[in-house]
C-alpha positions in Angstrom: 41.2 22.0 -25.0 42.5 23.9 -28.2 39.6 24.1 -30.8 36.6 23.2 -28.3 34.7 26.3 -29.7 34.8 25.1 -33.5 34.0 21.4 -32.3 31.0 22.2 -31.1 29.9 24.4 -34.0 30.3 21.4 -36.1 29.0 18.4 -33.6 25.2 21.2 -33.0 23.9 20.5 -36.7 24.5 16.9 -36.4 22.7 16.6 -32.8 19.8 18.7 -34.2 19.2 16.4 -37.0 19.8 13.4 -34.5 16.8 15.3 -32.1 14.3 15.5 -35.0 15.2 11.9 -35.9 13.5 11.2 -32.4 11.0 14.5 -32.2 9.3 13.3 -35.2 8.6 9.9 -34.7 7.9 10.0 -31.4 5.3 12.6 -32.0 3.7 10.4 -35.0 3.7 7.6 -32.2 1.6 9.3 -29.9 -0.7 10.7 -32.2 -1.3 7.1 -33.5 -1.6 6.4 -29.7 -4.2 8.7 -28.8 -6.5 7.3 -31.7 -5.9 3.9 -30.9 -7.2 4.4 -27.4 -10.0 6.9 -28.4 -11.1 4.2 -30.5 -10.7 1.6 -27.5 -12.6 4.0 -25.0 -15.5 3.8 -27.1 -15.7 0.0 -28.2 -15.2 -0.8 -24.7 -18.1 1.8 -23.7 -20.4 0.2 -25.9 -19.5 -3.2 -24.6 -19.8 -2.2 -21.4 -23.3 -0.8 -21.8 -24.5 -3.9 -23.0 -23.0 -5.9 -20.4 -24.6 -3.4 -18.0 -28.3 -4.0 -19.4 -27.7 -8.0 -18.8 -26.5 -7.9 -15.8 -29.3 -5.8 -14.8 -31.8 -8.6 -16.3 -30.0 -10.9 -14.9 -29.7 -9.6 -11.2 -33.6 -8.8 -11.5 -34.4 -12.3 -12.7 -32.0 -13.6 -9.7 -34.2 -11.3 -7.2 -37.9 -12.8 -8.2 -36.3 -15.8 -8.2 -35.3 -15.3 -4.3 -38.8 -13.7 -3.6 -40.8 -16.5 -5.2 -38.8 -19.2 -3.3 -39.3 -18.0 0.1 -43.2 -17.7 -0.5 -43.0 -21.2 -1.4 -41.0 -21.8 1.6 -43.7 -20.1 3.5 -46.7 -22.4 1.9 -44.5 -25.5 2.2 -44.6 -24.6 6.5 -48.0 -23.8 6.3 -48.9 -27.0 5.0 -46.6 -28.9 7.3 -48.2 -27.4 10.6 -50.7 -24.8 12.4 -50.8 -22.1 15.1 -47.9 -22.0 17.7 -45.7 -24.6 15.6 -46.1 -22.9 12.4 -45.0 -19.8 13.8 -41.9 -21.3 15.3 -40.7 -23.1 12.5 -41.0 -20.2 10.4 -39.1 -18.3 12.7 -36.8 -21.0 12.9 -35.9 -21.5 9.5 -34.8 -17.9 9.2 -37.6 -17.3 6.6 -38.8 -13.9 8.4 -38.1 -11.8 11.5 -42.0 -12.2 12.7 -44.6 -14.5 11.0 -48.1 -14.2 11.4 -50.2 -17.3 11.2 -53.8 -18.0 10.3 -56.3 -21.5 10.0 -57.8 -22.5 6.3 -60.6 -20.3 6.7 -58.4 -17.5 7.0 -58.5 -16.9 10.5 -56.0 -15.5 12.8 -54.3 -18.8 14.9 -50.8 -17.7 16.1 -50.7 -15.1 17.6 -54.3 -15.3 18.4 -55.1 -12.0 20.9 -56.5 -12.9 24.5 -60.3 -14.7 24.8 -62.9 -12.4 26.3 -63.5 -13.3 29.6 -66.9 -15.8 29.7 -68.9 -16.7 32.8 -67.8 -18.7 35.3 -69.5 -21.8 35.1 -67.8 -22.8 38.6 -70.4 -20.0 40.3 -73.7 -22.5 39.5 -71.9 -24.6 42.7 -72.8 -23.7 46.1 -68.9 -24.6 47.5 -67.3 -22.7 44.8 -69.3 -19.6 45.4 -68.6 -19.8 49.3 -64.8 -19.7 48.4 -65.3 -16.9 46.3 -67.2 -14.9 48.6 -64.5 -16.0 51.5 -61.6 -14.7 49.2 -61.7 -10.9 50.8 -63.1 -11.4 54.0 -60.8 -15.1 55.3 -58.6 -15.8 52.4 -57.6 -18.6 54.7 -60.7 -19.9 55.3 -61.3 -19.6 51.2 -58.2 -21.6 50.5 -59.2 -24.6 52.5 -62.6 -24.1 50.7 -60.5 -24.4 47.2 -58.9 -27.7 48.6 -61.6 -29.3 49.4 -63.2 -28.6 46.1 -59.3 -29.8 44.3 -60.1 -33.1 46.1 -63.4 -33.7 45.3 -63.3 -32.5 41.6 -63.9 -35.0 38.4 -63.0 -32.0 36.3 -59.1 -31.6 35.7 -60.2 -28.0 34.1 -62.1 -27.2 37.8 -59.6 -29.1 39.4 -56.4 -27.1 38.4 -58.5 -23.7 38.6 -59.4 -24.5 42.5 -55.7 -25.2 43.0 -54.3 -22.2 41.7 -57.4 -19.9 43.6 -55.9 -21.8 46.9 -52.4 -20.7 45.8 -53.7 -17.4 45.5 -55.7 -16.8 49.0 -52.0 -18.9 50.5 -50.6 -15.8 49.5 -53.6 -13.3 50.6 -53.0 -15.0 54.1 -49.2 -14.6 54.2 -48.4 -18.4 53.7 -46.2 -17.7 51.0 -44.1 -21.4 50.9 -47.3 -23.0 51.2 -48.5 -21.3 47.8 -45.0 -21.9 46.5 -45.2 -25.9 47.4 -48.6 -25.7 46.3 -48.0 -24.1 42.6 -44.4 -25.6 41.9 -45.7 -29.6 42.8 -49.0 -29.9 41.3 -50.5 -31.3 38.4 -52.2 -28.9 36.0 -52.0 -30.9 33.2 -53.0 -28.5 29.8 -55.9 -27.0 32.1 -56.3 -22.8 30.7 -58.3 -20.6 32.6 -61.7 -18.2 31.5 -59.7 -15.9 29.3 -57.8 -19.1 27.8 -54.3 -18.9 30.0 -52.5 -22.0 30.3 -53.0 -22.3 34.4 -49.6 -24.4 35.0 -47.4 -21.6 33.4 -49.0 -18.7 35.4 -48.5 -20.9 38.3 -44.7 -21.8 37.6 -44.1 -18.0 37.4 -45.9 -17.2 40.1 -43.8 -19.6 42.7 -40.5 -18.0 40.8 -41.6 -14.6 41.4 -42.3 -15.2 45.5 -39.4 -17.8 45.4 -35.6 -15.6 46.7 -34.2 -16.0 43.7 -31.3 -18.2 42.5 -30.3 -19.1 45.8 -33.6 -21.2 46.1 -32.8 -24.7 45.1 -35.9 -25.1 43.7 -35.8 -21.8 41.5 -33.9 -23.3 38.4 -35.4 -26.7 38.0 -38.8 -24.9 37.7 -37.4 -22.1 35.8 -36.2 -24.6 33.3 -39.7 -26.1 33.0 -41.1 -22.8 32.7 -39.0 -22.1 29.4 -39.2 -25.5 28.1 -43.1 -24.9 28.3 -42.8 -21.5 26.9 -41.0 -22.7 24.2 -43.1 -25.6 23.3 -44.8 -24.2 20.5 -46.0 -27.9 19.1 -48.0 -28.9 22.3 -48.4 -26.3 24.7 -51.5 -24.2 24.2 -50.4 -20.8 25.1 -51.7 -17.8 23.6 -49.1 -15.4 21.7 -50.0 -12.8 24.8 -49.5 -15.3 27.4 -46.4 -16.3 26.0 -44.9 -13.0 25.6 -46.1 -11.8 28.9 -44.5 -15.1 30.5 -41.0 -14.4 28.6 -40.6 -10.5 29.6 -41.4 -11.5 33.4 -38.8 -13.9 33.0 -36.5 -12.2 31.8 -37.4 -9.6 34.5 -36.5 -12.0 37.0 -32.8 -12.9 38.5 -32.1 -16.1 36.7 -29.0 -16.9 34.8 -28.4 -15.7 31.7 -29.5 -19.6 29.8 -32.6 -19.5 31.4 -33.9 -15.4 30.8 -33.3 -15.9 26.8 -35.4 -16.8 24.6 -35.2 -17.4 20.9 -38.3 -15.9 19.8 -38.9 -13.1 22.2 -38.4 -10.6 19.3 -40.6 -12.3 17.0 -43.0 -12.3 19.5 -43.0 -8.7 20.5 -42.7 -7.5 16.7 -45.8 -9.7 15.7 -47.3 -8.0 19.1 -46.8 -4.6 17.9 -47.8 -5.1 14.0 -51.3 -6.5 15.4 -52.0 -3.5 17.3 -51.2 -1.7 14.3 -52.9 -3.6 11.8 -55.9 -5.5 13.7 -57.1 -6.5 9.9 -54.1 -7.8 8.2 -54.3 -8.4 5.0 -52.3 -11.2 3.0 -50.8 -11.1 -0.1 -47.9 -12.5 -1.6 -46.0 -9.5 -2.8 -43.7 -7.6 -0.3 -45.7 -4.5 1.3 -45.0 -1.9 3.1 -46.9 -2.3 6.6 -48.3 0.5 9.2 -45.2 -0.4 11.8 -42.1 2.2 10.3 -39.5 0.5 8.8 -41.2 -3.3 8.7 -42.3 -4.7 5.2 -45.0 -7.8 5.2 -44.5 -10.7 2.7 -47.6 -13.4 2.4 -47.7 -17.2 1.2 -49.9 -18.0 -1.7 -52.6 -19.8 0.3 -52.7 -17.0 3.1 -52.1 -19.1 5.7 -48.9 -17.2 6.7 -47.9 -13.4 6.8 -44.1 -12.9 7.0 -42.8 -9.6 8.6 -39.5 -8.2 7.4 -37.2 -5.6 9.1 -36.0 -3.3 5.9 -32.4 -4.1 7.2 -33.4 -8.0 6.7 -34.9 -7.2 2.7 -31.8 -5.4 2.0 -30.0 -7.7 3.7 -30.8 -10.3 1.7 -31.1 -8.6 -1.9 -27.1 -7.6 -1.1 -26.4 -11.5 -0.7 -27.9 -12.1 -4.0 -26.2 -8.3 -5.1 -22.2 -8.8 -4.9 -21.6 -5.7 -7.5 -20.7 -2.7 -5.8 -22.4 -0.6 -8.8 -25.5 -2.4 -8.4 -28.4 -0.7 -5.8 -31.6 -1.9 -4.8 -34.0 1.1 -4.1 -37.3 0.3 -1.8 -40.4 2.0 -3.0 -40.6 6.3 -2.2 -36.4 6.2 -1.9 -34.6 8.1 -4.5 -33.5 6.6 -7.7 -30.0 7.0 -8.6 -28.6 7.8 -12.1 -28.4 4.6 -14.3 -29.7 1.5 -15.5 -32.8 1.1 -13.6 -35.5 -1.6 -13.9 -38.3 -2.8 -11.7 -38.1 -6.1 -9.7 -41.6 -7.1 -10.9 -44.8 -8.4 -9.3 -43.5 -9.9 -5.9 -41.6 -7.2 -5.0 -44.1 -3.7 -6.0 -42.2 -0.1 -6.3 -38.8 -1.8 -5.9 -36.1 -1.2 -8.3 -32.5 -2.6 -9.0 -30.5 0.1 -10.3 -26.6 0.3 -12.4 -24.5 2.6 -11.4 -22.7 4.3 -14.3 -19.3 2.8 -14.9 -16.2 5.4 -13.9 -15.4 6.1 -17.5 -11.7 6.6 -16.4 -11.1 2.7 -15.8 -12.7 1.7 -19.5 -9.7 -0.2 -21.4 -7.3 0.5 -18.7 -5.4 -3.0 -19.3 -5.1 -2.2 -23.2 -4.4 1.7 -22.6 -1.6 0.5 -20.1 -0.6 -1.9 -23.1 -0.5 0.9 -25.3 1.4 3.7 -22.9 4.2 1.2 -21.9 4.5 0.1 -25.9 4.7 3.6 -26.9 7.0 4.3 -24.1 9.4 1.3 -24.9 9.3 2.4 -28.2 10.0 6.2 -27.2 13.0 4.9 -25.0 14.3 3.0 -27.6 14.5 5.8 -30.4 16.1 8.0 -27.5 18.9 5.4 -26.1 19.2 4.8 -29.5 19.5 8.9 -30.7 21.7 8.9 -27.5 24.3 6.2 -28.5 24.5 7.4 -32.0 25.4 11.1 -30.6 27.6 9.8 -28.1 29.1 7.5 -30.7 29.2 10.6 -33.4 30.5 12.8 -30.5 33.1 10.5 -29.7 34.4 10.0 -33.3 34.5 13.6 -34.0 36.2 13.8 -30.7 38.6 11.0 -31.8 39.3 12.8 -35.6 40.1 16.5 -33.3 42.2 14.4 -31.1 44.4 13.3 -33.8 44.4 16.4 -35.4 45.6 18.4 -32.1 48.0 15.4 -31.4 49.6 15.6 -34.7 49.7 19.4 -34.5 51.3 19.1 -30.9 54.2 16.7 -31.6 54.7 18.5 -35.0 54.9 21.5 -33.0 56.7 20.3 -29.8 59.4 18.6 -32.1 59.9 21.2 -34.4 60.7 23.7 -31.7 64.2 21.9 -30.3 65.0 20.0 -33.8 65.2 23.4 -35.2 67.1 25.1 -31.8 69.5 21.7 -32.3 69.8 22.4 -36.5 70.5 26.4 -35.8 73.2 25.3 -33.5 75.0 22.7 -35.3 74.9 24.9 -38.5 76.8 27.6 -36.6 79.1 25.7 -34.9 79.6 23.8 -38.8 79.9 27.2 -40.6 82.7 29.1 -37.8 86.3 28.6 -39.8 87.6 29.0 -36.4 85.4 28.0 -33.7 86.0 29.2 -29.8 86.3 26.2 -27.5 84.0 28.7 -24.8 81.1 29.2 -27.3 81.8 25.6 -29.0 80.8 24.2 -25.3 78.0 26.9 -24.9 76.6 25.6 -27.6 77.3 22.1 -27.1 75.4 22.3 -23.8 72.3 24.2 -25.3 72.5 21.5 -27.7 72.4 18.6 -24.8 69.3 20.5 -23.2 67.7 21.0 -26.3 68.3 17.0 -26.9 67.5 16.6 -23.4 64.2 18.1 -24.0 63.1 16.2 -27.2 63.3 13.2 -25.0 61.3 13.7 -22.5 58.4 14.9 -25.1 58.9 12.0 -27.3 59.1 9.8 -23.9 55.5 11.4 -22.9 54.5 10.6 -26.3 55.4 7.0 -26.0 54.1 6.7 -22.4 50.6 8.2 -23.6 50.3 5.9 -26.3 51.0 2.7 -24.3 48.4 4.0 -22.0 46.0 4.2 -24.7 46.8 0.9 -26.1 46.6 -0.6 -22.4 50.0 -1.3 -22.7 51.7 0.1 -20.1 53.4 -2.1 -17.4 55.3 -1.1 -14.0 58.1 -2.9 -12.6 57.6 -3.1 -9.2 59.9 -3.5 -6.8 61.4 -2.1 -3.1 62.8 1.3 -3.4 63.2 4.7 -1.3 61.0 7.7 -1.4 64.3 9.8 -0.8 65.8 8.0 -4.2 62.9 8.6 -5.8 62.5 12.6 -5.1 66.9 13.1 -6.0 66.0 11.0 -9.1 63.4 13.5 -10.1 65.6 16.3 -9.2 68.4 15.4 -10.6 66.4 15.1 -13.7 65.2 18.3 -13.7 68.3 19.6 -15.0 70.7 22.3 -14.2 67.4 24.8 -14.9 66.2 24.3 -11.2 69.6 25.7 -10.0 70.0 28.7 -11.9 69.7 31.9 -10.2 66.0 32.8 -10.8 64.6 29.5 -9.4 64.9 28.8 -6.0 64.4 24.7 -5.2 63.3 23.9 -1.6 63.8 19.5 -1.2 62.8 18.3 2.4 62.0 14.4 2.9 61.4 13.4 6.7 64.0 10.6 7.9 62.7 7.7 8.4 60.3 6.9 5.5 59.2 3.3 4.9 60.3 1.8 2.0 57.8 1.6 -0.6 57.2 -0.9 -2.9 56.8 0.9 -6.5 57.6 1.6 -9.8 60.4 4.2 -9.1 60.9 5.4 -12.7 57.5 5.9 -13.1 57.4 8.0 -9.7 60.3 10.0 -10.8 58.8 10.9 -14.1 55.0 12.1 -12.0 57.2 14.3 -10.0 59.3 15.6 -12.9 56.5 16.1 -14.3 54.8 17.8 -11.6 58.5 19.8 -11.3 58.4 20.7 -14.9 55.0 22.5 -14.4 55.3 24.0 -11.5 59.0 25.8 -13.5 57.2 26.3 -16.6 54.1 28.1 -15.0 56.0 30.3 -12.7 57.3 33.5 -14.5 59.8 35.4 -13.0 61.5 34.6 -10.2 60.9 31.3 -8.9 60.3 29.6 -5.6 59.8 25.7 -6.0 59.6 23.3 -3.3 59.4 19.2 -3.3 58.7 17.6 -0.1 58.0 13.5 1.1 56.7 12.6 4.2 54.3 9.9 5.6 50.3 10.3 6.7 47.2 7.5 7.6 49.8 4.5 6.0 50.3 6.5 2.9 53.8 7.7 1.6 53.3 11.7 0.2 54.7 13.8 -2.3 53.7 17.0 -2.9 55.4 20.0 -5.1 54.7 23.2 -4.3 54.9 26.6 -6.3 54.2 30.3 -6.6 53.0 30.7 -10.1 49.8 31.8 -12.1 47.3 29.2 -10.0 44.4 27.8 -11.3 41.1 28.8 -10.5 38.4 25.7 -9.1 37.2 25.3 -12.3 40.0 24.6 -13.9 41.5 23.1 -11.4 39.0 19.9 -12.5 40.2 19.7 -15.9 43.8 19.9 -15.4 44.2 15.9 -15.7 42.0 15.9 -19.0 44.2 15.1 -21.9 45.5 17.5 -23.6 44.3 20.6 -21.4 46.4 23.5 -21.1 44.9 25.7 -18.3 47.1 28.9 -20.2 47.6 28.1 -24.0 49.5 31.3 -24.2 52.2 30.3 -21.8 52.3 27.0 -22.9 52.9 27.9 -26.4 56.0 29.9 -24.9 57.1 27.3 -22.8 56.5 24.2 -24.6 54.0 21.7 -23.7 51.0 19.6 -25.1 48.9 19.1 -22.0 49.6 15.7 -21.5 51.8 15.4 -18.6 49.4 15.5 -15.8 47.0 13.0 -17.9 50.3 10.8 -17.4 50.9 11.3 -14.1 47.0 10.5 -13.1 47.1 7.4 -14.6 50.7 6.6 -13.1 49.7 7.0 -10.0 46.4 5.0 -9.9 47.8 2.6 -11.7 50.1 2.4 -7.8 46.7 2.2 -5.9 46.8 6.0 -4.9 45.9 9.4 -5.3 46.7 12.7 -6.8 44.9 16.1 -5.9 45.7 20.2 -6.0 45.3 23.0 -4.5 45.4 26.4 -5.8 44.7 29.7 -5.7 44.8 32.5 -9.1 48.1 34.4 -8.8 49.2 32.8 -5.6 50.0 29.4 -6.4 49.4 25.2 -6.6 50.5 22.3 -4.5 49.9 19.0 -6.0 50.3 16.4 -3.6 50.5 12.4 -4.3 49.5 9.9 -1.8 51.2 6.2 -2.6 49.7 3.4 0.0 53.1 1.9 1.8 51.5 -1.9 1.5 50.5 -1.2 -2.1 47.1 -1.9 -1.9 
């Protein structure tokens, strides 16, 4: 467009201002950010290290708290029961993994370790010591010896013992169901033997161990005596040993899996192993560190019970109590980490809670956020805003050029023929004698001239109805042929002269379109009147309809200048002139392809061009036949 150069020169100042407008402000803003959220990092710091030191109190006072009620849970059991029972209801109430017990006098009870074996007192009678002696040489003979005495005993303690020495010469002799019936059907009441073994369990094992396994009928009803006594930790007097000795042969044997499990078998065997390790256990009611890797000891007040911890149990628990990811209990030797640290106090020696630092990158993250996405809205604001203002500057000073080139064109373009038109007439006026031949010439350079004025001040009127969404079409049925003689036949004797050759070929045949066909004829005189004016020299023009994909098409074809790809995108801007040079010769404001763009969308179709510098254009025009 003419004058693009000195438009821009003016519109640069006035955008640079607009930029600072934003620049400036915007920078302010964010400097006014920054502070506010310095100043937010470090309230919210401080807060935080105060809420830090609280919480820490707090979890530590939480954590004696837990400590001091399960030693009173552990005094409460030991005042409810003793021995055996004390150990299982301990166990039972999940108050430790193992629990040593001990009597008021601070003795050990539960698990007690095995009697020393005493004198038999069965030797000072003569039968008893006959049997015995029997045992190596005739363990049959020596079993019916051990009858005999079972039959004749008072004693149910000598009683039980004879039967289960008969049982055992039964099986010396090879009479193993005898020993089986024997051991599985009697009566041994709560007899123990000299080291202080219950008799009847030993017994029960020893007829599951010779029995053949789960296909003996008689296997699982004693096996589920045997656990029911091994379990009975209120009445059955079985040492800790026997009782753990009794549940790993069991679970030794073949029996199903109900019957080989037993709740307590890892208390058991862990308070086994601590009393081999510690064979003078010391209680006290703080959580210790014990001689067995790994397990930490706990005591009641009165010392009547001795909890054993695994360290996965202690930490187990403190992380119950501990739901803060940043908080850490440390066990005494472990490394402290960095933070808030305090100890746990009395009941829980060399133990430590300790607060993680806080990720200083989260502090005030809601209020930062507030503050980014203010300061951003703000931002965007200032910059739609700058941005509508230009556009709306850019636009006006558009608008004011527009109307300057428009009144310069028309001025121009009407000028050019009124004064052809007034040079004319004032010949013809002033000739005392005019010729009829040049009176005619004349005449007809003044129709052509006249001609000419119209169709500017036609495109004149057509552009400003478009502008002022004015224009209508007429639609209605009409021919393509029609339509391309109409435009031809408007194109003026020019077309047939003998430097312009004009090639018209419509196919036969053509549906009938329903269209404006004025306003067609005007987009290919239009298209005519370019492809004339931009062809110097000779000239080789050609117009051609035809029908494609339910589309009527008209293209017009030259051998001018061209137009080169770039330009060939701005040809249907308004007032473009791809040559201002040859249009200034030729006549023209650049607004006849603007007109016939908008003609023939306004028909539901399409225009396009191809060209090449120096070789040519072809513009063609695609109408849909069912109008859509």
């Amino acid at each position: 467009m003419s004058g693009a150069t000195g438009y821009n020169r003016e519109l640069w100042p006035v955008l640079l201002l607009l930029l600072l407008a934003v620049l400036i402000p915007t920078a302010c803003l964010l400097w006014f950010m920054n502070e506010a959220m310095s100043n937010q990092r470090e309230a919210v710091a401080q807060k935080l290290a105060e809420a830090d030191r609280a919480q820490v109190v707090s979890i530590r006072e939480r954590l004696e708290g837990y400590w001091e009620r399960s030693i009173a849970a552990l005094d409460q059991q030991a005042r409810d029961s003793i021995g055996g029972a004390l150990f299982a209801r301990c166990i039972g109430a999940g108050l430790a993994d193992s629990v040593i017990c001990f009597d008021e006098k601070r003795r050990l009870a539960y698990p007690a370790p095995p009697a020393a074996p005493m004198k038999d007192p069965a030797l000072d009678r003569p039968d008893w010591a006959q049997a015995v002696r029997q045992e190596e040489s005739s363990p049959g003979a020596a079993a019916e010896a051990y009858a005999a005495i079972a039959r004749s005993a008072a004693d149910p303690i000598l009683r039980a013992r004879a039967l289960q020495a008969q049982g055992r010469c039964l099986v010396r002799a090879g009479n193993k169901d005898a020993a089986i019936q024997l051991v599985a059907r009697s009566d041994y009441n709560q007899a123990t033997d000299l080291q202080g073994r219950l008799i009847a369990a030993d017994a029960g094992l020893m007829a599951l161990q010779f029995m053949k396994g789960p296909e003996d009928s008689r296997s699982l009803p004693l096996a589920r005596r045997l656990k029911a006594l091994v379990l009975d930790y209120e009445n059955a007097p079985l040492s800790g040993s026997q009782r753990l000795f009794l549940m790993r042969e069991m679970r030794a044997l073949k029996l199903p899996q109900n019957l080989a499990e037993f709740p307590t078998f890892d208390a058991e065997q862990l308070a086994a192993r601590y009393l081999e390790a510690e064979q003078a256990p010391v209680v006290e009611a703080a959580l210790r560190q014990t001689a067995l890797a790994g397990i930490w000891k706990l005591g009641s007040v009165n010392g009547r019970v001795l909890a054993l911890l695994r360290t996965q149990s202690v930490l187990g628990r403190m992380r119950e109590l501990v739901t803060n990811r940043r908080l850490v209990v440390s066990q005494p030797g472990a490394p402290v980490p960095e933070g808030s640290s305090s100890p746990l106090g009395m009941r829980l020696p060399g133990w430590q809670v300790t607060l993680l630092a806080a990720d200083n990158t989260a502090l005030g993250q809601p209020q930062r956020s507030l503050y980014l996405w203010t300061g951003f809205l703000v931002i965007a604001a200032m910059a739609i805003a700058a941005l509508v203002a230009a556009r709306l500057l850019q636009r006006q000073m558009r608008l004011a050029r527009l109307k300057t080139d428009l009144v310069a064109s028309v001025s121009h373009e009407l000028k050019t023929p009124l004064a052809s038109m007034r040079v004319l007439v004032d010949t013809l006026i002033e000739e005392p004698a005019p010729d009829p031949v040049r009176t005619r010439e004349y005449l007809e350079l003044i129709a052509r001239e006249n001609i000419r004025l119209s169709r500017l001040i036609e495109n004149f009127l057509t552009f400003s109805r478009m502008e002022r969404n004015r224009y209508t079409l007429e639609m209605a049925e009409t021919d393509a042929a029609e339509i391309v003689a109409g435009a031809v036949e408007a194109a003026g004797e020019r077309f047939r002269g003998p430097d312009c050759r004009l090639d018209v070929k419509v196919d036969t045949g053509l549906p009938r379109l329903r269209a404006d066909a004025g306003a067609l004829v005007t987009v290919l005189l239009n298209l005519l009147d370019n492809a004339y004016k931009y062809s110097p020299g000779e000239k080789r023009i050609a117009v051609r309809a035809y029908a494609a994909n339910q589309h009527l098409c008209f293209e017009v074809e030259d051998h001018g200048i061209g137009l080169s790809p770039r330009e060939s995108k701005k040809i249907f801007r308004k007032f473009y002139q791809a040559d201002q040079r040859l249009s200034r010769a030729t006549g023209g404001c650049g607004l006849g392809l603007s007109i016939v763009e908008f003609i023939v969308k306004a028909h539901g179709g399409s225009i396009t061009v191809q060209s090449k510098p120096g070789i040519g254009s072809t513009f063609k025009v695609e109408i849909p036949v069912d109008g859509r």
